[in-house]
Backbone bond lengths (Angstrom), bond angles and torsions (degrees), N, CA, C in turn:
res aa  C-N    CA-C-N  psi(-1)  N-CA   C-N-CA  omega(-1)  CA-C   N-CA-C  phi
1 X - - - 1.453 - - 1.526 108.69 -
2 X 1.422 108.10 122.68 1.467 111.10 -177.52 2.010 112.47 -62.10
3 X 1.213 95.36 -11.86 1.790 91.66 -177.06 1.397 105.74 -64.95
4 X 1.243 124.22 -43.05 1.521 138.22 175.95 1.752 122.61 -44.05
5 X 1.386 97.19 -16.10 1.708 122.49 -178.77 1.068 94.65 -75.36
6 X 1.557 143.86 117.63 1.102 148.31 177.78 1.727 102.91 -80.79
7 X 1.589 109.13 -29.26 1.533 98.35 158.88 1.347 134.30 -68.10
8 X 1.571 108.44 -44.19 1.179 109.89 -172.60 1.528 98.76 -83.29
9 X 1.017 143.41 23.52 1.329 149.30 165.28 1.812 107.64 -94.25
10 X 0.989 100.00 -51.07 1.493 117.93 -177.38 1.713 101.76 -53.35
11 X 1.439 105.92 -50.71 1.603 119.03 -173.75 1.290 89.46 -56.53
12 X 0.986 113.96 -79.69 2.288 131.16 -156.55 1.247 67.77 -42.02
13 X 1.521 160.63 -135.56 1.164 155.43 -30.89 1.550 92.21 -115.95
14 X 1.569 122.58 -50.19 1.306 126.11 164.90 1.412 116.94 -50.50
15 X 1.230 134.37 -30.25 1.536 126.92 -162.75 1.940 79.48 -96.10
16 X 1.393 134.49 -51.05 1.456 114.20 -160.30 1.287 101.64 -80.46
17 X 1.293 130.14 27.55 1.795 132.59 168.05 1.625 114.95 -119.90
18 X 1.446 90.32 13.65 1.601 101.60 172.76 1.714 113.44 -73.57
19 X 1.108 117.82 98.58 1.782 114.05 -177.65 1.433 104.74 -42.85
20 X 1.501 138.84 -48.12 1.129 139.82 124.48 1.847 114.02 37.85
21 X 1.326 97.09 -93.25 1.577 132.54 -140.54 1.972 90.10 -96.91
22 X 1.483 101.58 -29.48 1.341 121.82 -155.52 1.705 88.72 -70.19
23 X 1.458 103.75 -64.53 1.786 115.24 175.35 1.175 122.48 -58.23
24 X 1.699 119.68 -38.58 1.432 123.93 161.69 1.825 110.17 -46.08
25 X 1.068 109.20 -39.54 1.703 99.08 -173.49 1.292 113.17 -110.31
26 X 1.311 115.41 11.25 1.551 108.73 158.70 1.343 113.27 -87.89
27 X 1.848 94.39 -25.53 1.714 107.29 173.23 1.554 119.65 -49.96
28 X 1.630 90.96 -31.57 1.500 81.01 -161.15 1.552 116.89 -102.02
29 X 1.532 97.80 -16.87 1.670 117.24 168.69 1.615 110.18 -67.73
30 X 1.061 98.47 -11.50 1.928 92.77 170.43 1.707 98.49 -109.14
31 X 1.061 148.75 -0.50 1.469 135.75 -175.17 1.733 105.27 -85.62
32 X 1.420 94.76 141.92 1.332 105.21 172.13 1.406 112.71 -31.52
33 X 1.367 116.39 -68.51 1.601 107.39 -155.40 1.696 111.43 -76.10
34 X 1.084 119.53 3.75 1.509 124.76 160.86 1.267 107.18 -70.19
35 X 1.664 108.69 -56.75 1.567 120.75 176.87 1.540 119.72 -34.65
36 X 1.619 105.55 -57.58 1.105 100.36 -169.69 1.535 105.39 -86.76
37 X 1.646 123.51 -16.31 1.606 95.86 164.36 1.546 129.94 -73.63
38 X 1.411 104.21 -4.30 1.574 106.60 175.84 1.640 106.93 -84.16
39 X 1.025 127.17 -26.55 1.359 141.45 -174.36 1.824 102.18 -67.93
40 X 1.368 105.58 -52.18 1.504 112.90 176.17 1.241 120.82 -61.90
41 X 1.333 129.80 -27.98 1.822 159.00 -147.21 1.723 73.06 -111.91
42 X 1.249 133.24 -51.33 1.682 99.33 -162.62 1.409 113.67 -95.12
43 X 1.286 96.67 2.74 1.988 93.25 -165.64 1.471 80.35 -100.31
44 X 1.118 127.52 -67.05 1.816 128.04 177.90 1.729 92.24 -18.55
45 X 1.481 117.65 -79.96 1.577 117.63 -170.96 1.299 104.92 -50.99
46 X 1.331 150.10 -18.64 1.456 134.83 -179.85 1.568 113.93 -98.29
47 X 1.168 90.97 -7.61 1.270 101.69 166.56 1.601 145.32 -85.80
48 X 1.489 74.45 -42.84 1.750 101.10 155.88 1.671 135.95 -45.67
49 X 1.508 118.76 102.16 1.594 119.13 -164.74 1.384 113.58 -48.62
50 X 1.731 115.70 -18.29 1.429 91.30 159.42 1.591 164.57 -98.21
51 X 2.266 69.26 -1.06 1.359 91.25 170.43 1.770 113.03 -83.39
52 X 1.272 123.24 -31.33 1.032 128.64 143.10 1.653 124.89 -19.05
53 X 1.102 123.28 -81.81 1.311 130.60 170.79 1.943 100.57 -54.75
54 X 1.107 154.09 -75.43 1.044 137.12 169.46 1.549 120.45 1.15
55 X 1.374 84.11 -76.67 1.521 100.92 178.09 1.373 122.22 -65.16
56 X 1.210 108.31 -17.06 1.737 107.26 164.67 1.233 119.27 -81.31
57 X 1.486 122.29 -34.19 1.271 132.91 129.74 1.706 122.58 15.86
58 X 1.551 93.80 -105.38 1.397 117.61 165.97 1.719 111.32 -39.91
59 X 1.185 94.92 -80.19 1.855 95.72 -176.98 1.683 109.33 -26.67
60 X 1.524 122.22 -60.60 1.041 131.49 153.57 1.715 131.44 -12.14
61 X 1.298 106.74 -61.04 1.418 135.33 175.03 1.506 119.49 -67.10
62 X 1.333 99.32 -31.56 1.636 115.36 -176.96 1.769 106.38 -85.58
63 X 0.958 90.71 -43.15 1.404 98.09 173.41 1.211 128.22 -44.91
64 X 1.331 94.20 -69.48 1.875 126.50 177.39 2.066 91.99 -48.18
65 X 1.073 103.89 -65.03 1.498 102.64 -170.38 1.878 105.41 -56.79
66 X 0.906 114.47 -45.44 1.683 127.50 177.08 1.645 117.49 -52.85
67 X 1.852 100.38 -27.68 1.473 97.95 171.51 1.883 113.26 -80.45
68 X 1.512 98.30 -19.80 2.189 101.34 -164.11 1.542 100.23 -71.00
């Protein structure tokens, strides 16, 4: 795994401290069509039977502990 490269670690860390690159992706983390693909990515996951069951899971668990 290239993360383990203490160089190429060194690089990635220099190129995402570019003020540059820094505004480009705040640019783009606020634009609509990011918006609405993150919006799609979370309802898909809440939707999903296993995130479902997870979470029934927990609720479950909380409970049980909430009655001792």
């Amino acid at each position: 795994m290239r993360l383990n490269d203490p160089e190429y670690r060194s690089k990635l860390i220099e190129v995402l401290h570019d003020p540059e690159l820094e505004k480009e992706l705040a640019d783009l983390l606020k634009s609509n069509e990011y918006r609405k693909h993150l919006k799609s990515v979370i309802s898909e996951t809440f939707e999903s039977p296993e995130y479902q069951a997870k979470i029934q899971e927990i609720l479950q668990k909380a409970a049980k502990e909430g009655k001792k």
